[in-house]
C-alpha positions as CSV (number, residue, x, y, z in Angstrom):
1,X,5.8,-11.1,14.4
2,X,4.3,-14.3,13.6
3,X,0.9,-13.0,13.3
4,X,2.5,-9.8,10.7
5,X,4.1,-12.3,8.8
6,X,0.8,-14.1,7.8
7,X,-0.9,-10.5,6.7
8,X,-1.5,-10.3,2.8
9,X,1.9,-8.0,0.9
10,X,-0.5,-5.5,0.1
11,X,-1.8,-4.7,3.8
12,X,1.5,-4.7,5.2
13,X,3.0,-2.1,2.5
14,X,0.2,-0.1,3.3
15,X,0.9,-0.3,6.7
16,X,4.5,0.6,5.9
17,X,3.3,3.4,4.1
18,X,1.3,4.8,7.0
19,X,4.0,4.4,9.4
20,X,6.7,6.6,7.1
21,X,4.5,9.3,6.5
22,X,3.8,9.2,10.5
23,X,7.8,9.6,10.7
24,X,7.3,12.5,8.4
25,X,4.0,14.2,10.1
26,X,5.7,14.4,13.3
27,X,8.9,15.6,11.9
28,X,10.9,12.9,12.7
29,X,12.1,12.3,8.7
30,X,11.7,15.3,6.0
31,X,11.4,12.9,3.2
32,X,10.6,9.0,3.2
33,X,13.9,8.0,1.4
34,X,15.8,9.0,4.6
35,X,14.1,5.4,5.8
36,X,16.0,3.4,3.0
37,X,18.8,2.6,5.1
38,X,16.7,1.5,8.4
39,X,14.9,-0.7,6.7
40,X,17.3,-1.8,3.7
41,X,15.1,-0.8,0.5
42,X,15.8,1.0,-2.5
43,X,14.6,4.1,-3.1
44,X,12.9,3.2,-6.2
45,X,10.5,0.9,-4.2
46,X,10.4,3.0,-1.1
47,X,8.1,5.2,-3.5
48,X,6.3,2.6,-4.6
49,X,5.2,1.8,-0.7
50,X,4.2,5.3,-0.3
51,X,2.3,5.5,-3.5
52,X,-0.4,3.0,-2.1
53,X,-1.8,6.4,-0.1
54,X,-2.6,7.6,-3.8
55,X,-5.3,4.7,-3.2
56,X,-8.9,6.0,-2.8
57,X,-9.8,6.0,1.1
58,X,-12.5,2.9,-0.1
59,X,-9.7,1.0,-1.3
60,X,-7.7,1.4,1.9
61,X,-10.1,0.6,4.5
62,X,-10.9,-2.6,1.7
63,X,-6.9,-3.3,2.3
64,X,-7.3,-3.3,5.9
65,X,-10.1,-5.2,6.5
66,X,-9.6,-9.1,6.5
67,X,-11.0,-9.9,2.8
68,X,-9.2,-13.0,2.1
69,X,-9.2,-12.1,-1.8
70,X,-6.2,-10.0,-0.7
71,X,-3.9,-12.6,-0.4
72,X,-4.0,-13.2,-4.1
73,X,-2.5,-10.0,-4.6
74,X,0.3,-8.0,-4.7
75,X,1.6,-4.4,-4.6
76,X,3.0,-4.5,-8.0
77,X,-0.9,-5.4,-9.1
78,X,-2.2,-1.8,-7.6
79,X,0.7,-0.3,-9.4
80,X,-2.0,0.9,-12.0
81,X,-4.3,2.0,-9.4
82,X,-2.1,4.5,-7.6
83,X,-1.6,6.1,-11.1
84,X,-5.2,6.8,-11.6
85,X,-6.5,10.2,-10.5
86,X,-10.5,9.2,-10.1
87,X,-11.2,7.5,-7.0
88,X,-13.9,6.8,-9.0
89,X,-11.9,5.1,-11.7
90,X,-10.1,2.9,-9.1
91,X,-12.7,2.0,-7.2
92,X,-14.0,0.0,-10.4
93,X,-10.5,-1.4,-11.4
94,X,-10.3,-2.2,-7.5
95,X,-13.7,-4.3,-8.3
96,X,-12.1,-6.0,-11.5
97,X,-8.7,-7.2,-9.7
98,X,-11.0,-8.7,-6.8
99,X,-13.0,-10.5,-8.7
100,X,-10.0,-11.6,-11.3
101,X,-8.5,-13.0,-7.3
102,X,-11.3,-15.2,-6.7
C-alpha cells in the first residue's frame, strides 16, 4: 500500500479504470457504477476514471511508465484529452501538458 500510495493520481485512476472494466469483461459487474458503493465514489467521477481508456494506447503505456513529469499532473488535466476523438490530436496535446509539467 505504501508503494501505491506514492504512484502519480493519473496512473492510479488509470489503473482503476483497468481493473473495473476487468470486473465488467469477466462479467462480474454489467456497468461500472455498480462499483460506487465498494469503493465510495460518485457516479459522476466513477465515469471520469473510466474515461482515461478514451486515452490513445501511446498515452497509456506513457501513464504507466515511470516518467516523473506525471506527478505534476492530475486526472482533471486529461479531462480534455479523453474528449478528443484523434489519437492523433491527443497525442500532441499529451506533448503540450508534459512539457507545460516540467
Amino acid at each position: 500500500e505504501r508503494m501505491f500510495a506514492n504512484e502519480p493520481s493519473i496512473r492510479k485512476t488509470l489503473i482503476l479504470a483497468y481493473h473495473i472494466k476487468r470486473l465488467i469483461d469477466e462479467k462480474k459487474i454489467s456497468h461500472p457504477r455498480e462499483v460506487c458503493p465498494w469503493i465510495n465514489m460518485q457516479e459522476t467521477r466513477i465515469d471520469q476514471v473510466m474515461n482515461t481508456l478514451f486515452l490513445s494506447p501511446t498515452i497509456q503505456r506513457e501513464i504507466l511508465s515511470d516518467n516523473p513529469a506525471l506527478a505534476a499532473l492530475t486526472e482533471y488535466s486529461l479531462r480534455p484529452l479523453t474528449m478528443t476523438i484523434s489519437w492523433e490530436e491527443q497525442d500532441k496535446k499529451w506533448q503540450e501538458l508534459l512539457a507545460n509539467a516540467r
